[in-house]
N, C-alpha and C positions, 0 to 999 in steps of 0.2 A: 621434440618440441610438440606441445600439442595446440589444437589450434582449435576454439569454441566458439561458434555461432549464434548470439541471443535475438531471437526475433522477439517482438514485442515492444510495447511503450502507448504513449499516448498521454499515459498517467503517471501520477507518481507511485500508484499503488501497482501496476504492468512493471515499471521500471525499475523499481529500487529490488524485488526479490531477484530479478535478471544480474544485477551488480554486485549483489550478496554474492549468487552463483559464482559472477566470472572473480570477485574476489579469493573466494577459495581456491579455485582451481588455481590462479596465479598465486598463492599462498602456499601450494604445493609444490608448484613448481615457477619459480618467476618467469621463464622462458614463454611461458604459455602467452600465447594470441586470441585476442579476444576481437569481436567485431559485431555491434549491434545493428541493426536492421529493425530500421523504426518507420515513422510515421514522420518525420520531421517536425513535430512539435517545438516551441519554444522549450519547454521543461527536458526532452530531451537532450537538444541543443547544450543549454545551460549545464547540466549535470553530468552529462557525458564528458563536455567538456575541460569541467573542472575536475575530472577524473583523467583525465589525459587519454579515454577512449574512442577509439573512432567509427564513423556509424554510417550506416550508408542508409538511402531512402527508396523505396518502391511506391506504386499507386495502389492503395487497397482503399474500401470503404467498407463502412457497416451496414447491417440488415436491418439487426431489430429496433422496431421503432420509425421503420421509416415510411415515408408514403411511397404509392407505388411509383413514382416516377424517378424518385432516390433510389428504390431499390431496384431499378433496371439500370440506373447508373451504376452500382454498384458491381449488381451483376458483370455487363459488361467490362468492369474494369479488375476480375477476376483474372483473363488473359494472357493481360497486361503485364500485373503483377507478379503471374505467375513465371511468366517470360523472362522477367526482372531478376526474379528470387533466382533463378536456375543461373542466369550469369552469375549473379555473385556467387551462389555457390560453386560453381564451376572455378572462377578463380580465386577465391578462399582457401578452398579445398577444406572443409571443417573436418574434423573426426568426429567431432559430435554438433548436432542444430539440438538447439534447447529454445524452445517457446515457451514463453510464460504468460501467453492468454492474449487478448485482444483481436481485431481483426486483423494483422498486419501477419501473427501466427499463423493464419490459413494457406497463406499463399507460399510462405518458406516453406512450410510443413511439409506440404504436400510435393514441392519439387525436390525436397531433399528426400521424402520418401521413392517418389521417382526417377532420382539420381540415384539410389541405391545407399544415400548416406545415414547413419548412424540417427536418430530422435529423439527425444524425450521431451517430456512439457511440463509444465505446472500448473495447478489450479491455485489460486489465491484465495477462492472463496467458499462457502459452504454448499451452495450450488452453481457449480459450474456453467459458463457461458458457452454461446451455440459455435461457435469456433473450440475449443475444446472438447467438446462434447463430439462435436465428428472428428476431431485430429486422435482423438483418445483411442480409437478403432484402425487408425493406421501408425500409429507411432510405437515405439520399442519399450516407453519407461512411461510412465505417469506419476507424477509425484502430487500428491495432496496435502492441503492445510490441515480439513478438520472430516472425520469418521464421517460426517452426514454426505461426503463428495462422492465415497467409493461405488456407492450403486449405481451408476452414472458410467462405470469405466470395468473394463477385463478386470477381474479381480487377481489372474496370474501375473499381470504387470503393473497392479498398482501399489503405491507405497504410499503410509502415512509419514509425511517428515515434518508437519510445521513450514509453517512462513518463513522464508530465510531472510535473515537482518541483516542489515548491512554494518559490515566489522565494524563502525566509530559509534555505531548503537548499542550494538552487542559487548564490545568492551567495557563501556561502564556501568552494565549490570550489576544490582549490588553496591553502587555507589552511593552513598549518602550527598544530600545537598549541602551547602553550606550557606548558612540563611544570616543575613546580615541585619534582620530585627525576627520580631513575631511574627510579622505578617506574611498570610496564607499567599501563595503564588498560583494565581487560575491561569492554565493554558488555554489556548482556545483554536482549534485545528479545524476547519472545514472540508479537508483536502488540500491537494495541491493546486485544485483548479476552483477554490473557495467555495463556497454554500451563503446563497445572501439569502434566508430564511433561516437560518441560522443567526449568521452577523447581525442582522439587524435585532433577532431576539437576543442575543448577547448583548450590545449596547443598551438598550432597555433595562435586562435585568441588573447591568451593571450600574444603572443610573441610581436605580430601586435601591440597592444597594449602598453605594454611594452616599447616600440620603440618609439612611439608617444608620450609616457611623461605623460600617465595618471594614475594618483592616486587610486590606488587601494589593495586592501588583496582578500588572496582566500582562502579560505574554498574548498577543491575535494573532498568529496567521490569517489573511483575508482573503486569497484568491485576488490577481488585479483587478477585475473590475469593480469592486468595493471599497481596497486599499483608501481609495480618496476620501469618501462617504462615511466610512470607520472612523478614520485618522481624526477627521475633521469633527467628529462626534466625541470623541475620546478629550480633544482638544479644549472645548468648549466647555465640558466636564470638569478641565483642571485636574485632571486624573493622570497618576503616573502609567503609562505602558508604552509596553514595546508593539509594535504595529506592523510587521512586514504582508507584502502580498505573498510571500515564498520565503519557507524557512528553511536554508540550506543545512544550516546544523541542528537539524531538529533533535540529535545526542543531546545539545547543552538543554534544550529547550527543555526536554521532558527529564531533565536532570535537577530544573529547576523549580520544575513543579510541582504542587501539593494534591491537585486536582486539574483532571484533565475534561474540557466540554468538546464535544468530537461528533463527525461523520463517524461511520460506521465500519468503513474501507475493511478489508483483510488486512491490508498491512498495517494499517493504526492499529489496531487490534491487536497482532502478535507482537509490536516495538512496545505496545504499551503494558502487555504482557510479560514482555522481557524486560521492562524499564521496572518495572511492581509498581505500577502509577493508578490510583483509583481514577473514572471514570462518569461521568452520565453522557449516553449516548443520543443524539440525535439521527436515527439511518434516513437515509436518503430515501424517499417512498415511492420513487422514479424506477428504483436500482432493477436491475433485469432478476426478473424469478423471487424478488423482495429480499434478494441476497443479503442486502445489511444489516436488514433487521434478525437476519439468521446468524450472519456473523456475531454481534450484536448479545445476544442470546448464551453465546459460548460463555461470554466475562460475567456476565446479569446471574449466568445459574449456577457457576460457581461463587457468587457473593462476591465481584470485583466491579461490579457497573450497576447503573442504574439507565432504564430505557425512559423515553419520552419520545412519544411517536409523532411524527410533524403534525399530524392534522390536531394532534392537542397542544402543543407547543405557543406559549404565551411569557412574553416578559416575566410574568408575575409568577407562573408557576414552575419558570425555571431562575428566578432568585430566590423561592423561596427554597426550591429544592438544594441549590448551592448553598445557604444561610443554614439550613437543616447540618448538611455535613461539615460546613465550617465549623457548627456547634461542639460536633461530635466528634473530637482528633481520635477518640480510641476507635469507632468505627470506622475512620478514614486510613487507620494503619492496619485494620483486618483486612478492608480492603484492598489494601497495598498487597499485604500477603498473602490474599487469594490470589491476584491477578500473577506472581511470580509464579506460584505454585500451579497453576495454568500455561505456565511457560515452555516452548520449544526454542531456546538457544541453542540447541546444534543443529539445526535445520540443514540449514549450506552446510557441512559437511557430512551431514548425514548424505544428501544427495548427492554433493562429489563423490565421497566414494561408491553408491551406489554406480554411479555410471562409469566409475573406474572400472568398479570388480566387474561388468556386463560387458565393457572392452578388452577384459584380460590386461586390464594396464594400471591391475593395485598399489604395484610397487612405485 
């Protein structure tokens, strides 16, 4: 029986390549035990538990970004955490700890490398965060999304494999939708923890639009704290869409979309690579090291995305941008198939067996 350790969360983008993972491995073998080690998030709560996984919580906090009074809490609560991560893994007992990024990685990392147990991590994005970035010098495997990560980590232990998807994503690659008129279907994704700089230019452009007379459904995801503010705007509108703050089957969602208006995230990125979903991206200008806009970049230069950077971002210039490619369905299907042809759908098992064959436990 084997038994896998996922530190990480926070996010949907930390979380979901963590489930990809422990998918596979229980794909391999059902026997296998799986045990995440999160932050206690709502979203992980939620998701875990609709997964029948169970998850345990330590104290960690983040660095970057903080003031110095945050970041001596922080510090301080390094210890703690660390205290924490070693019980559990003491009675776990993992074969393998697999961190997939965030702060909460540092702490398991480091006592599983001090327990003497088996490591490995993942980078999500194009450049790697400051928790990774030091675990990458003590851990056994390193696994990356995209070629710009690898200078960052040992080159004798690092692997490129893509973003792992999660199986109900990954499965209906190559699906065609089944459209019950003409009208084009806009997704609208900010994250898991929403983007209101975004949402609000979404409702705007949708108004513009709207107005103009052209054909279209919407799909938001909002993040909750806008959910209300969207809904109620969308409402008012007279407008058909779907509204959620959290879209737990984001497979149908991006199944049944024509065009995707997105964050940046790595994992939006490679689901919607693996989906063959055209793109305009908004990155987050917050994001540590300008990450998103480098992820971003990946779909943009192969002719699958179009960028719009926040500080230019205006109702107007992203209806008009949308209204441009609704025009155009033949460039919205090259686009499609650039973005597949960008595609890493065997990520998660690339990395399983990776860390099979490095345990001697291919078979």
């Amino acid at each position: 029986m084997f038994r896998l350790l996922v530190a990480g969360g926070g996010t949907g983008g930390h979380l979901f390549p963590g489930l990809a993972v422990a998918e596979e491995f229980q794909g391999r073998d059902p026997q296998t035990q799986v045990l995440f080690v999160g932050t206690g998030r709502p979203v992980e709560l939620e998701v875990l538990g609709r997964f029948g996984l169970p998850n345990r919580t330590i104290t960690a906090l983040g660095l970057k970004g903080k003031n110095l009074t945050e970041r001596l809490r922080s510090l301080a609560a390094v210890p703690v955490g660390l205290f924490q991560s070693a019980r559990i893994i003491r009675e776990f007992r993992p074969d393998m700890v697999f961190g997939v990024g965030g702060y909460v990685s540092g702490p398991v990392g480091l006592a599983a490398r001090m327990l003497g147990c088996p490591t490995a991590i993942h980078e999500q994005n194009s450049v790697p965060g400051l928790t990774n970035r030091l675990l990458g010098r003590l851990v056994d495997l390193v696994f990356i999304s995209f070629e710009s990560a690898r200078r960052f980590f040992p080159t004798h232990k690092t692997h490129l494999t893509g973003n792992p998807i999660r199986r109900e994503i990954a499965d209906l690659a190559g699906t065609a939708a089944t459209k019950k008129d003409g009208r084009l279907v806009l997704l609208i994704v900010g994250g898991s923890q929403g983007a209101q700089a975004v949402n609000r230019a979404v409702v705007g452009a949708v108004d513009i639009l709207r107005r103009e007379g052209l054909p279209f459904t919407l799909i938001h995801q909002t993040g909750a704290q806008d959910f209300d503010e969207v809904r109620q705007a969308y409402e008012e509108m007279a407008l058909e869409a779907e509204v959620r703050p959290f879209i737990q089957d984001m497979g149908r969602a991006y199944l049944a979309a024509d065009l995707v208006v997105a964050r940046a995230g790595a994992l939006t990125v490679a689901e919607l690579a693996v989906m063959g979903r055209p793109a305009v991206f908004i990155p987050l200008p917050t994001a540590a090291n300008n990450h998103q806009e480098l992820n971003a970049r990946f779909l943009a230069e192969a002719g699958a995305a179009e960028i719009i950077p926040q500080r230019e971002l205006t109702p107007e210039l992203l209806a008009e941008k949308i209204k441009t490619l609704i025009h155009d369905r033949d460039r919205l299907r090259k686009m499609a198939a650039a973005a597949a042809g960008s595609a890493r759908p065997e990520a998660a098992g690339v990395i399983c067996r990776i860390c099979l064959n490095y345990l001697g436990r291919a078979g």
